[in-house]
N, C-alpha and C positions, 0 to 999 in steps of 0.2 A: 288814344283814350277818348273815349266822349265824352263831351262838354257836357258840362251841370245842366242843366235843364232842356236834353234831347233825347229821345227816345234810344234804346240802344239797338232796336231794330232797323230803324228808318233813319236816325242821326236826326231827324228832324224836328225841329223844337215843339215840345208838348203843350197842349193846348189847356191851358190856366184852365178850362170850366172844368176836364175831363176829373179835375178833382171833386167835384160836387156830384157825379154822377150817379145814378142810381145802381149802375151794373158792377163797377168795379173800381178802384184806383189806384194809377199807379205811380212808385214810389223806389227809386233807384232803379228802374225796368222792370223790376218785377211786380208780378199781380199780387193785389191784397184784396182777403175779403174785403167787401164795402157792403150796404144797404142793398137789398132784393135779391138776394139769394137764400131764401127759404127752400126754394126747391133743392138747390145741392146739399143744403143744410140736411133736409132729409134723408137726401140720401146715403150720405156721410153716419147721422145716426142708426141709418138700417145695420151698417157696416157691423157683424159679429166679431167678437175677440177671438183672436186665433194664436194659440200659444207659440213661441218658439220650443222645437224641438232641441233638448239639450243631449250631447254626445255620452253614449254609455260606457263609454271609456274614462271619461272625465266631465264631471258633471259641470265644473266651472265655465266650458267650452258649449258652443251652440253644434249639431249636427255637421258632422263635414263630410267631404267625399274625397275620393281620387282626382287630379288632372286627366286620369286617363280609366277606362276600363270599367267606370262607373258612371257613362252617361245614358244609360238610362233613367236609373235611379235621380240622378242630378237634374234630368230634364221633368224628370214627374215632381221634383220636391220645389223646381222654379213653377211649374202650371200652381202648383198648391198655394205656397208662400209669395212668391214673386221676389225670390231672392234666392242661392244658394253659397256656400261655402267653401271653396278649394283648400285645400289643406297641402302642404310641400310645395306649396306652387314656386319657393323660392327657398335655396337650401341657406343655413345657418352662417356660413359665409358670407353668401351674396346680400342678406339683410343686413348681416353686421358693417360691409363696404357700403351698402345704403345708406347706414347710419352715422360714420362716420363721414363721406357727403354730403350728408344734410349738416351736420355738426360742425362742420368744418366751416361750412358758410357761416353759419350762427355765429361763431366762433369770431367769422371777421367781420361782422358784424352789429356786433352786442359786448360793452366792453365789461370784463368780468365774468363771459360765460367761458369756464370749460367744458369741452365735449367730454375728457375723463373723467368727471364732479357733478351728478344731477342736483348736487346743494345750490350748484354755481346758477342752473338750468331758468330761474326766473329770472334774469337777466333778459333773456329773449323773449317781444310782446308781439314783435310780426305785425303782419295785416291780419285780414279780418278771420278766425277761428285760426287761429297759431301761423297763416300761409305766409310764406316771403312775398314780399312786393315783386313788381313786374322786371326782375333783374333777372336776364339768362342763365347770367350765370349761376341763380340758384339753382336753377333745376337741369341743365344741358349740362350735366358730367358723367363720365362713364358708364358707373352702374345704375344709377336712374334713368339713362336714355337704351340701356340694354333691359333693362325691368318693361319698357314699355313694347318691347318686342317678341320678349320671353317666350322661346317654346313653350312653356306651361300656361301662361297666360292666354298666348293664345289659342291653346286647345280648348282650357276652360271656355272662352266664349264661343270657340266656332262649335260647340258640341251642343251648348246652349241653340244656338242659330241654324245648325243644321244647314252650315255653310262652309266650303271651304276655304282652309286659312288663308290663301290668298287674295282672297274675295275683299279681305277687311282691312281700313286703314285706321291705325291707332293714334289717340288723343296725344299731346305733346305737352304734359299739363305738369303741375307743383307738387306740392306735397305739404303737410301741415305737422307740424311740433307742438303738441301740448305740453308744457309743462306740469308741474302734479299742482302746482298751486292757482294755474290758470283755469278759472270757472269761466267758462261763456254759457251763454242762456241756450237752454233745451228751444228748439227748434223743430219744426217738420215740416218740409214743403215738396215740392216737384220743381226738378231743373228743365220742366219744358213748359209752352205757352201753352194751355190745355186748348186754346180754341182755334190757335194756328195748329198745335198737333194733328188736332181730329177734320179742321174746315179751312185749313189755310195752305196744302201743300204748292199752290202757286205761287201766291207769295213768298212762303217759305223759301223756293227756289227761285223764282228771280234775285230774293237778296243773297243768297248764298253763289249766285252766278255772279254776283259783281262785287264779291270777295277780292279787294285785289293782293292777297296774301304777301303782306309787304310788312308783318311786324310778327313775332313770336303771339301774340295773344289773338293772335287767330286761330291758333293752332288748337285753342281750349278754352275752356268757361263757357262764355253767351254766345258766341261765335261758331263754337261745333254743337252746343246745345239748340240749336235754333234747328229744328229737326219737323217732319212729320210721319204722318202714320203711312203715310203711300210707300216710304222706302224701308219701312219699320219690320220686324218689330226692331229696340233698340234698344238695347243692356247699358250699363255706365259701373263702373266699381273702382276700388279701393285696394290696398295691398298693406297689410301688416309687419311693420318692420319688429313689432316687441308684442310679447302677450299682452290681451288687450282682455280684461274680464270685467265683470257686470259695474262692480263700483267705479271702475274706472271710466274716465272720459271716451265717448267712441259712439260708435254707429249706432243707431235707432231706427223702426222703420213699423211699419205696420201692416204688420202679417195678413196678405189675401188681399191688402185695396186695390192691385193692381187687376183685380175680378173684376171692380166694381165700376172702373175707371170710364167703360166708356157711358153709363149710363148717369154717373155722376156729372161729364162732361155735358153732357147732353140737358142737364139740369140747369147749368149756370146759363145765368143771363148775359147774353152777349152783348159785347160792348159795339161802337159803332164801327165800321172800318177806316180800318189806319189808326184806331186807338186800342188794340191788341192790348200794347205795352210787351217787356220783354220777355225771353227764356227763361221764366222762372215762376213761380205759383207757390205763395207762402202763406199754409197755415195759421189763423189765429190760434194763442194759448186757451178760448174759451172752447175753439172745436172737439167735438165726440173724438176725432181722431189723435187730440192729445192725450186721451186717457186710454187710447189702445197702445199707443205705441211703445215697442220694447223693445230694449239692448239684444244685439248679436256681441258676445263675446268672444276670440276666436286668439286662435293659437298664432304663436312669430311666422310669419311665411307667408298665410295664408292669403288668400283672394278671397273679398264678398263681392260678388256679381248681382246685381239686383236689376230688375226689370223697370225703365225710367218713368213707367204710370204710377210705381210704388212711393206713396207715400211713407219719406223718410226724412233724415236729420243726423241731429247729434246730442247726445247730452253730457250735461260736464262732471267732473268727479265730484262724485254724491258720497264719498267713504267717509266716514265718522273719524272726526278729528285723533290723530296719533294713528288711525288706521295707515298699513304699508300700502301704497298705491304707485304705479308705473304710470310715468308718462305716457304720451299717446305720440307714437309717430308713424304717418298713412303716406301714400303716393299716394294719388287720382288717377287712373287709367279708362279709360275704355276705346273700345273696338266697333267702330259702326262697318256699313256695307259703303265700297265704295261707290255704288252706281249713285249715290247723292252728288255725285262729281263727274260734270264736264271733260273731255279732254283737254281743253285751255284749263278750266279750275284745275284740274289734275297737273298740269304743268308747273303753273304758278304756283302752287303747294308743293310741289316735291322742288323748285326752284327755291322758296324759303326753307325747307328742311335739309337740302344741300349747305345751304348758305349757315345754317345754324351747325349746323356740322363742324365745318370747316371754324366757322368763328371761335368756337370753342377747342378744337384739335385735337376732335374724336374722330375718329375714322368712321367710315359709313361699312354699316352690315356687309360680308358677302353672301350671305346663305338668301338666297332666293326669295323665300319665303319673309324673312326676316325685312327685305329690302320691299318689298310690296308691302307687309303690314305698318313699315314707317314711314310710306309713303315715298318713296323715291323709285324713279323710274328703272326697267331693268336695266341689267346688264351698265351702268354706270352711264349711259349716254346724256346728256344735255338737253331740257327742254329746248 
């Protein structure tokens, strides 16, 4: 973990004035507006409302598509939106063994919650938006370290990327438990650094080269988020364990900014080098772009894949008191290109994902395909 007051890029302790500064400041790693950014400002208010499309099957539901046989469709609806939908990405079983997985941990750790009583369910406060703390064992159990590998998953993104499924190593990351009574604040930011995105791929990659992949939280958050546009583009999503609809707590995002992103980027006033600040870019509540953004509600199973220029969030259960409202419970998943990695990084990461493996007393993938997207080398050999 890094030390309070060090950058989470650099580990390097942050320099007291960069808070007075006129370009930007940062504040747990991540970027906040600050003073002189009129120009992004404007551009952010050019940003048009762009509805979400809801499904003509069920209107409570946003647009979905197939895993398979509908990427065309699926690739024109991500250029449009900067997000799409998977729908059976995971069959009713395999969410309900998710669910039970998550619940079970909760379970040992929250005293008074039962996983078979959502009465019991405010027992559990988590870390920050419902996620478990930095314990493996939350999230390294069967069907959640098989959801990250998931034939469907990863066809949704390699169809999206126009890559094949080999190509792509997948995120190794939590998962969040809303309760229905757990409100957290509406939200909307970007999990990358816009100026290392678009102007810092060197950087980016020297610290990503000296990754010594030697703790599980490497594998996700600020760590795989530290990304830029030279190995891009780069999707990031989510997986629905229970229906998730408008009132209810869940995904937000704002339709089409990923159009807008690099001219937006190109607005902000850059900070000085080596005061980036971290993977992250978080909207104020006063921005234009709080007042575009709108709930994706989507059916148990599903995948939302969004494009990581897209400006998105979360917001909390808005239903009118006595109203029936379902908890919210998501994996984090995504799928980037492996050429961001080195063959030593490549080692040293499939080296901790062995290791994570084994600590937990899952067996590792055999299917081919399955064993490249989790990052472990073929054929079972040993870095």
């Amino acid at each position: 973990m890094v030390e309070k007051g060090r950058d989470r890029v650099t580990g390097k302790p942050r320099d007291k004035e960069n808070k007075g500064s006129s370009s930007v400041q940062v504040t747990g790693g991540a970027v906040q507006h600050w003073r002189g950014q009129s120009r992004a400002v404007a551009v952010e208010a050019s940003v048009p409302f762009l509805d979400v499309p809801r499904d003509e099957e069920d209107w409570r539901f946003t647009q979905s598509f197939a895993w398979q046989d509908e990427e065309a469709q699926a690739r024109a609806f991500m250029e449009e939106y900067g997000f799409v939908v998977f729908r059976d990405v995971l069959s009713r079983q395999e969410t309900q063994r998710s669910r039970h997985e998550i619940c079970d941990y909760v379970g040992s750790k929250s005293e008074g919650f039962d996983p078979a009583d959502e009465s019991t369910w405010d027992a559990w406060r988590g870390g920050s938006f419902g996620m478990p703390p930095s314990d493996t064992a939350a999230y390294w159990t069967p069907q959640l370290a098989a959801n990250r590998r998931h034939r469907h998953v990863v066809a949704g993104f390699a169809q999206l990327l126009s890559c094949p499924p080999e190509t792509m190593r997948c995120s190794h990351d939590r998962w969040a438990l809303y309760p229905c009574s757990l409100r957290t604040r509406r939200n909307l930011h970007l999990d990358i650094n816009p100026f290392l995105y678009t102007g810092g791929a060197e950087v980016v990659a020297q610290a990503r080269a000296a990754y010594p992949y030697a703790e599980a939280s490497e594998l996700y958050g600020g760590k795989e988020n530290l990304i830029s546009a030279e190995h891009g583009p780069h999707l990031q999503g989510t997986i629905a364990m229970l229906d998730n609809e408008a009132h209810d707590a869940g995904f937000i995002c704002v339709p089409g900014s990923h159009r807008h992103f690099d001219r937006w980027a190109a607005a902000l006033v850059a900070p000085a080098p080596g005061k980036e600040g971290g993977p992250r870019y978080d909207f104020p509540d006063h921005s234009h772009y709080s007042t575009l953004g709108q709930r994706v509600p989507v059916r148990e199973g599903s995948l939302i894949v969004w494009d990581v220029r897209l400006a998105h969030g979360s917001q909390p259960n808005l239903s009118a008191q006595g109203y029936a409202v379902r908890a919210r419970i998501v994996q984090f998943v995504h799928l980037r290109t492996a050429r961001q990695l080195g063959e030593e990084q490549a080692a040293r990461r499939a080296a901790l994902v062995r290791r994570l493996y084994a600590q937990h007393g899952l067996d590792e993938p055999v299917d081919p395909i399955e064993r490249a997207v989790a990052g472990l080398l073929p054929g079972g050999e040993k870095p």
